[in-house]
C-alpha positions in Angstrom: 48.6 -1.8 4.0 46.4 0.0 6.6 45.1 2.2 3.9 44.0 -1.4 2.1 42.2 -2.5 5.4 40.2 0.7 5.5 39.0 1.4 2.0 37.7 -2.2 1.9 35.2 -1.3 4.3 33.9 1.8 2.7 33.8 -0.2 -0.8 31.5 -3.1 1.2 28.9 -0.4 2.9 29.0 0.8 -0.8 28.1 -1.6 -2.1 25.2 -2.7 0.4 23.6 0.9 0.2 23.8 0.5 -3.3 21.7 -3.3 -3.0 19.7 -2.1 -0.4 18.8 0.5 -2.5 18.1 -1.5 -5.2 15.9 -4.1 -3.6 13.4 -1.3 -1.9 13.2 0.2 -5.8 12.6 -3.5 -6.8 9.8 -3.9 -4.1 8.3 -0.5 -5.2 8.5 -1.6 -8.3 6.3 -4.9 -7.7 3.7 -2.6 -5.4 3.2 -0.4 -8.1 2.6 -3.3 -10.4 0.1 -4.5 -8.2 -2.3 -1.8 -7.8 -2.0 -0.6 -11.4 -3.1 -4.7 -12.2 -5.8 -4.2 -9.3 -6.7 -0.9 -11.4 -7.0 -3.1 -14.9 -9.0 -5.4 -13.4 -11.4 -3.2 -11.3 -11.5 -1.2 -14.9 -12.7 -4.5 -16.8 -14.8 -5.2 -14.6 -16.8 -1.9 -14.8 -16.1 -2.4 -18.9 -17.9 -6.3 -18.5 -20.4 -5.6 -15.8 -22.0 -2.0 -17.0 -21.6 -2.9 -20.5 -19.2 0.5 -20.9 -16.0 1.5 -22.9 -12.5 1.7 -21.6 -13.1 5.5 -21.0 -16.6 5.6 -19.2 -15.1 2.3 -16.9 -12.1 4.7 -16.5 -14.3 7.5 -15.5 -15.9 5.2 -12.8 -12.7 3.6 -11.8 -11.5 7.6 -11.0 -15.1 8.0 -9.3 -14.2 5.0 -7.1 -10.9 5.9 -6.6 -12.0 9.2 -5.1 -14.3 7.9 -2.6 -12.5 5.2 -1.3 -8.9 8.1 -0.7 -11.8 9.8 0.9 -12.8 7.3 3.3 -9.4 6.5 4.2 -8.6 10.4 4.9 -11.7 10.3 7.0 -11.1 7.2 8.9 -7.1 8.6 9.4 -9.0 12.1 11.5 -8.9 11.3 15.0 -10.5 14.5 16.2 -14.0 13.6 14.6 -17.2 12.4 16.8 -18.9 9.7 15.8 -22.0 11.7 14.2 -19.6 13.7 12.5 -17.8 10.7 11.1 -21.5 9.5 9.8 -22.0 13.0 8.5 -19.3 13.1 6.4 -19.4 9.4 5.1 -22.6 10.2 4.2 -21.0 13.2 2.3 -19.1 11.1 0.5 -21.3 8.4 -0.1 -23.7 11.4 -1.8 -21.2 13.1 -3.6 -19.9 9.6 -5.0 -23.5 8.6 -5.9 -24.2 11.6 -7.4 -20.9 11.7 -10.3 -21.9 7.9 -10.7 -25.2 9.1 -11.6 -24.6 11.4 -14.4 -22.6 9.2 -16.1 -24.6 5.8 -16.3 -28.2 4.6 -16.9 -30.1 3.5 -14.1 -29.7 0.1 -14.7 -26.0 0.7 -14.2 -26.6 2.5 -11.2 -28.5 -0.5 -10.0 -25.7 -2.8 -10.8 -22.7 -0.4 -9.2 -24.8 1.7 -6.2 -25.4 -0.3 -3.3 -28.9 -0.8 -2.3 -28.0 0.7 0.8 -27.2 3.8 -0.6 -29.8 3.6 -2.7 -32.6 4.8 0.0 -34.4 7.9 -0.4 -32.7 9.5 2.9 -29.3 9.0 0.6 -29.7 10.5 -2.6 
């Protein structure tokens, strides 16, 4: 009878690991979900606004991508001065600017580039 007693509490944290487990891979799941629907949209968008294909809006998409995990690596350094924060935001903002550039007219530069990285002292 004790034996009973005992193993029914094992099989009931079994079986909430096992839930637990599968609610966080459900919630994963739905994250993952989201951003690659963020990503379909953000990739139409390009594809509408620029007047692209699926790979050219994909190329930009990976451009963005790039710049914006590079921001948020910046922005996660707590070492960095200011000026060196602007310095290498400006880096990025160049580098960025620069990949968009070869791979879309001018007009589509127009329509993607901010006008405030647009300035001479940018390019």
């Amino acid at each position: 009878m004790k034996k009973k007693f005992c193993i029914i509490p094992v099989l009931l944290l079994i079986i909430q690991t096992s839930y637990s487990q599968q609610k966080d891979l459900q919630q994963l799941q739905k994250q993952q979900l989201r951003q690659d629907s963020a990503r379909g949209k953000q990739r139409m968008y390009y594809r509408q606004s620029l007047h692209i294909d699926s790979a050219k809006a994909q190329q930009v998409a990976q451009v963005q991508d790039e710049y914006k995990a590079g921001l948020n690596a910046l922005m996660a350094e707590t070492g960095l001065s200011q000026e060196q924060r602007k310095q290498r935001v400006k880096a990025l903002m160049q580098e960025k600017n620069r990949k968009l550039k070869t791979m879309l007219t001018p007009e589509q530069q127009a329509k993607i580039i901010p006008t405030t990285e647009r300035t001479p002292e940018n390019q």
